[in-house]
C-alpha positions as CSV (number, residue, x, y, z in Angstrom):
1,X,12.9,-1.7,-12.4
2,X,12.5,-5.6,-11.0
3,X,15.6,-6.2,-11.4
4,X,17.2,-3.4,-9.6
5,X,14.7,-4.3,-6.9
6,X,15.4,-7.5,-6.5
7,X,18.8,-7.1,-6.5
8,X,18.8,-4.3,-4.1
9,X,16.6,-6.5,-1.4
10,X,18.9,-9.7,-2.3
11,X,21.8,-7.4,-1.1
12,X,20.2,-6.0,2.1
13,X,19.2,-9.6,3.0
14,X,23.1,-10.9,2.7
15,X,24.4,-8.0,4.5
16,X,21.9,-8.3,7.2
17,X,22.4,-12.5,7.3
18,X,26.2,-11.6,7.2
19,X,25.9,-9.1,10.1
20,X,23.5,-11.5,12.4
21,X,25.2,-14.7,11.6
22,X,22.2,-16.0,9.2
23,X,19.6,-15.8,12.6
24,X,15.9,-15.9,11.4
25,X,15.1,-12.4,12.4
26,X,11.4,-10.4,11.9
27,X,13.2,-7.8,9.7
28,X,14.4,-10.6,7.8
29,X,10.9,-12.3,7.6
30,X,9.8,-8.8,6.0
31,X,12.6,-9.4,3.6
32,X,11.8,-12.3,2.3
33,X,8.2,-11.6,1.9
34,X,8.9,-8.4,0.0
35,X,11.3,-10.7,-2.3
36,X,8.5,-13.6,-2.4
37,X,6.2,-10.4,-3.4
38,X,8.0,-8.9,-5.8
39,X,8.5,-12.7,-8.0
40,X,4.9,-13.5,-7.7
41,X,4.0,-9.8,-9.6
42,X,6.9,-10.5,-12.3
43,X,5.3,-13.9,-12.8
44,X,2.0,-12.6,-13.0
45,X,2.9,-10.0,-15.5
46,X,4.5,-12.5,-17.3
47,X,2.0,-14.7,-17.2
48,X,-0.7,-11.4,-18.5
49,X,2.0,-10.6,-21.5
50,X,1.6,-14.4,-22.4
51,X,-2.4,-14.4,-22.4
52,X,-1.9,-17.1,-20.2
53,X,-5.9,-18.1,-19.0
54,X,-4.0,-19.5,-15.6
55,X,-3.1,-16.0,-14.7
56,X,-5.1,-16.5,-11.7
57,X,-4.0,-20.1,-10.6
58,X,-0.6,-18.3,-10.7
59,X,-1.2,-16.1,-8.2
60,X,-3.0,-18.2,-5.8
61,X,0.1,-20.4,-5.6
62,X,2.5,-17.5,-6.1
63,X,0.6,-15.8,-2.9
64,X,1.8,-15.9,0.5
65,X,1.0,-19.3,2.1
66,X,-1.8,-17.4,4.8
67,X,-3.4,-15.8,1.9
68,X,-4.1,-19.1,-0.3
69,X,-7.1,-20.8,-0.2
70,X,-8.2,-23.0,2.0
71,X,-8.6,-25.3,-1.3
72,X,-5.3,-24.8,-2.8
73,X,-3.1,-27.3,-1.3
74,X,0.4,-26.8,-0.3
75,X,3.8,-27.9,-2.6
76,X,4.7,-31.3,-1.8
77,X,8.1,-32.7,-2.4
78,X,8.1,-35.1,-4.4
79,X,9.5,-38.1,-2.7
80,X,6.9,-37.6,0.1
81,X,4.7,-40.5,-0.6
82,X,8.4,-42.6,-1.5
83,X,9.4,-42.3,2.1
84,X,6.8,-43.4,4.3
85,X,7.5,-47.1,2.4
């Protein structure tokens, strides 16, 4: 069934970018956060089938970047510290 979901909202997401010329709409925020939703609770099953003990890390950076932690830090790219020499 995750599949077909995320396939259905990866289709509704191109057809809406392909209708308003790839604008950043709310409904397209709503989107993406169904889609960002959707991956974090594969992972975390996945993660649950495995026995993984960092089931719960997962989620917290799997979750929505409002609903982390104030403690979790952000992703950083990796040349970030490169470029400021």
């Amino acid at each position: 069934m995750f599949k077909t979901e995320l396939e259905v909202l990866a289709s509704q997401l191109e057809d809406l970018f392909a209708k308003n010329g790839y604008v950043i709409t709310p409904e397209v925020i709503a989107m993406a956060r169904r889609l960002d939703g959707l991956i974090a609770q594969e992972l975390g099953n996945w993660a649950a089938e495995q026995g993984s003990p960092a089931r719960s890390d997962l989620a917290e950076l799997t979750a929505n970047p409002k609903d982390r932690p104030k403690s979790t830090p952000g992703p950083r790219h990796p040349l970030s510290d490169q470029s400021r020499s």
